[in-house]
N, C-alpha and C positions, 0 to 999 in steps of 0.2 A: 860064262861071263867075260872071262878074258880073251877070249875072241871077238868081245863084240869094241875091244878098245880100240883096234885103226879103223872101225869102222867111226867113232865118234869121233878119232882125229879129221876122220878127213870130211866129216859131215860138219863139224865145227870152221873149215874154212871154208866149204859152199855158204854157209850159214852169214859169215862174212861179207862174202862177193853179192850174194842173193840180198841181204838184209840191208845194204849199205846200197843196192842200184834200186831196190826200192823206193828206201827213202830217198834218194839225190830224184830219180826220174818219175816215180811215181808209180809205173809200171815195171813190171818186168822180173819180179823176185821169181813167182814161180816156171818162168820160161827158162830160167838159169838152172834152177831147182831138178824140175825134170829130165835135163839130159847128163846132168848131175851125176843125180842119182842112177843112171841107169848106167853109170860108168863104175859107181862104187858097185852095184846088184852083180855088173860082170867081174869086177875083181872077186867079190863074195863066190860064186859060179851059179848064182840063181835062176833056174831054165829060162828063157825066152819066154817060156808059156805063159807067166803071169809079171814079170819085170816091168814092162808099163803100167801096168794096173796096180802096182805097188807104188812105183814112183808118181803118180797122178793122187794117189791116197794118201802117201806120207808128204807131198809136196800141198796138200789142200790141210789136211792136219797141222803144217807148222806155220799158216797162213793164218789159222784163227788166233795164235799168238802177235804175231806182228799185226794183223787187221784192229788188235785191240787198242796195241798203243797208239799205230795211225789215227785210228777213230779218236782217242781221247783227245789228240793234238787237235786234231782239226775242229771238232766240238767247244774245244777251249777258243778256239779264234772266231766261234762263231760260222762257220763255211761247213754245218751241215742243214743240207733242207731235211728236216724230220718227217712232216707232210710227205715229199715223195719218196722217203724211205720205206715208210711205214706201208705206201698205196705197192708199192714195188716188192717189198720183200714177202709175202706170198705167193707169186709165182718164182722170184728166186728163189725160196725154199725147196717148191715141188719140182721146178725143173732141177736142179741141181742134185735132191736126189734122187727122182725117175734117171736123170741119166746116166748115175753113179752103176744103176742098176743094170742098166740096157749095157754099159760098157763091161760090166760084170759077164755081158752074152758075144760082148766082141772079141774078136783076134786082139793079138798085142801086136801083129803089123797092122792088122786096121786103126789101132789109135794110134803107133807112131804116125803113119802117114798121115791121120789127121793134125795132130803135132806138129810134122814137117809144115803143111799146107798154113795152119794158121800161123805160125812163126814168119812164115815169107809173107805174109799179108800185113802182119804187124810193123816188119820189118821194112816192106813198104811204103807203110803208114808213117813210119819214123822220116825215112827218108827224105821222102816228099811233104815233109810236114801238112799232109792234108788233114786238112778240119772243117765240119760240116760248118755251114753257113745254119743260123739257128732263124728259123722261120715262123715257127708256131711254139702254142704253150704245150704244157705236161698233158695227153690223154687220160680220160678219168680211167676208175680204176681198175676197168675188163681191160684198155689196152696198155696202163701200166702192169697185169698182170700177167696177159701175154708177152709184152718185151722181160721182163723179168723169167719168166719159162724159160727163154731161147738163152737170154743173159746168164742163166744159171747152166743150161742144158752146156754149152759149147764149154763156159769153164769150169764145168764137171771134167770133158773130154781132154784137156788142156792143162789142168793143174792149177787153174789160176784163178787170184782175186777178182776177175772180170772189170778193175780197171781201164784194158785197153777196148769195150766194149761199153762199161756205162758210161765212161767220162763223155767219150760221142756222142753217146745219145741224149745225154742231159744237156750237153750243148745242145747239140740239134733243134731241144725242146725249150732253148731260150735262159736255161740258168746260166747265171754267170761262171767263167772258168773257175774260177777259186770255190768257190760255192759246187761247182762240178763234180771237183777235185774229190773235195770233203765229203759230199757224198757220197761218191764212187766208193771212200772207204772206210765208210762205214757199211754200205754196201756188201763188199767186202766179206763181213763177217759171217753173215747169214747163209753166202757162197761156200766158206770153208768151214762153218757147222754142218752144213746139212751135205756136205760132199763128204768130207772125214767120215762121219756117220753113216752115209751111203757105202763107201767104198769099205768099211770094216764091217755091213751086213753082207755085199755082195762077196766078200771075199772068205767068208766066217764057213768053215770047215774046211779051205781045200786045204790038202794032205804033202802041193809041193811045194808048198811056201816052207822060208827059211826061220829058225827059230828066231823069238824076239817078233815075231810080224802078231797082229793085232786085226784078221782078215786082212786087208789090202793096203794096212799101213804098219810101216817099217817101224817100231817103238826105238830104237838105240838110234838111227839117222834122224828122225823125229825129235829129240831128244837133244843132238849136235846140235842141228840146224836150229833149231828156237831156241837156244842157249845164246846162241852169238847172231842172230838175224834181231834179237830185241833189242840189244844196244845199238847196232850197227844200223837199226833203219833209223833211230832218231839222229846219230852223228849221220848219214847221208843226208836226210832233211837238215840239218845245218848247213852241211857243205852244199847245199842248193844255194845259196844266198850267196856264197862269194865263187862259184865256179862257172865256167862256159856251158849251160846243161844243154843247150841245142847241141852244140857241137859234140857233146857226149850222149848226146841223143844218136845220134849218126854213127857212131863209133860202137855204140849199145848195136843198135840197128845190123853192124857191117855182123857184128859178134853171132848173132839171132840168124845169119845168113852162112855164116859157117858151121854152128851147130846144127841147124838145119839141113844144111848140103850134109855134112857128117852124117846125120842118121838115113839122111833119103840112101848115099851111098851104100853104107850098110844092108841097107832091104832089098838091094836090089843085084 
C-alpha cells in the first residue's frame, strides 16, 4: 500500500490539470489524462506491453466521475436534449464496448499512434476553430445508432468523453451550441460506463499488469485523478465565464501538439 502513495500524489495533480481544462474548455480531460498516465506507468516501470491500455481504462474510469457532475450542471440549466440522448446512447454503449474489446487485441504502439493521430486532428480543430455549419435535423434512430457506434468506438481508442466528437455532430444536426454542449455531456457518461467496463473485462487475467490494476484500469491513479478532477472541473466551468477560452483554446491545442509529437517521437 505504501508504494501506491507517489503514485496518488502525482495522479491527484493530473486530476487538477485534467479536471479544471475540462471544465474551462469542455473538452480535453481525458487527452491530458492519457499521456499522463503513461508517464506515471513509466516511472512505476510497467512493460510497454499493456501501458496504453491501462491508461485509456483508467482514463475512461475517472471520466464517469466527472461526466456526472457535468451532466448534473448542464441538466440543471436546462441544455440537455434527452430525446437525442436516449436515440444515441445504444449505439454509444455497443460501440464503446466492442472497441474496448478489439483494443484488448491491439498493440500498445497501435493505440498510441492512434492517440497521436487523433490528438493532431483535435488540435487542429482547436486551431482553426472549425465548426460544422448545421444543415439538417437529428437522423432517426438506425442512424443515431450508427453515429453513436463510431462515437463510442473512437473514444474507446482515445480515452475520452467523446465531447470533441459529439459536440460536432450535434451541431451539424441543427442543436444549438449550449444545448450541444449539454448533451455532449451527458453523453459522456454512457462513453466511460461502458468503456471502464470494457477495458477491465478485456484486461481481466493478464498476469503483467501492476498490482492495484482492476484488468485494464489502474485502481490508486483512478482514485487520484477523480478525487481532484471533481472539484476542479466545476471551478474550470466557473472560470469559463470570466477568462479568454478561445485563446486558451489555442494554447490547450499548441499543448495536445507537443504531447502528441512526444509520444509520436518515442515510437519511432
Amino acid at each position: 500500500m505504501s508504494a501506491w502513495w507517489p503514485v496518488l500524489a502525482a495522479c491527484l495533480g493530473v486530476g487538477v490539470v485534467a479536471g479544471f481544462l475540462a471544465g474551462l474548455l469542455g473538452v480535453g480531460g481525458g487527452l491530458v489524462i492519457v499521456p499522463a498516465l503513461l508517464f506515471v506507468f513509466h516511472a512505476l516501470g510497467v512493460a510497454d506491453l499493456h501501458a496504453q491500455h491501462l491508461a485509456l481504462g483508467t482514463s475512461l474510469a475517472t471520466i464517469v466521475v466527472t461526466s456526472i457532475s457535468s451532466l448534473r450542471a448542464h441538466h440543471a440549466r436546462g441544455n440537455v436534449r434527452w430525446p437525442a440522448f436516449r436515440a444515441i446512447t445504444p449505439g454509444i454503449l455497443l460501440g464503446t464496448f466492442a472497441g474496448a474489446q478489439f483494443a484488448g487485441l491491439l498493440s500498445d504502439v497501435a493505440l498510441k499512434w492512434f492517440f497521436v493521430a487523433f490528438a493532431y486532428v483535435v488540435a487542429a480543430q482547436m486551431l482553426l476553430d472549425a465548426k460544422p455549419k448545421p444543415h439538417r435535423q437529428l437522423p432517426g434512430w438506425r442512424g443515431m445508432s450508427l453515429w453513436g457506434g463510431v462515437i463510442g468506438l473512437v473514444s474507446s481508442w482515445v480515452g475520452i468523453g467523446g465531447g470533441s466528437m459529439s459536440v460536432p455532430f450535434l451541431a451539424w444536426h441543427n442543436v444549438p451550441v449550449k444545448a450541444a454542449i449539454g448533451t455532449s455531456a451527458a453523453i459522456g457518461l454512457p462513453i466511460a460506463v461502458a468503456g471502464a467496463v470494457g477495458y477491465v473485462v478485456s484486461g481481466w487475467g493478464q498476469s503483467t499488469l501492476p498490482a492495484g490494476s482492476l484488468g485494464f484500469v489502474y485502481l490508486p491513479a483512478l482514485f487520484g485523478i477523480a478525487v481532484a478532477s471533481f472539484p476542479l472541473a466545476k471551478a474550470g466551468a466557473a472560470a469559463a465565464q470570466r477568462l479568454p477560452v478561445p485563446v486558451l483554446k489555442k494554447c490547450f491545442a499548441a499543448l495536445l501538439i507537443v504531447l502528441a509529437t512526444r509520444m509520436a517521437w518515442q515510437l519511432t
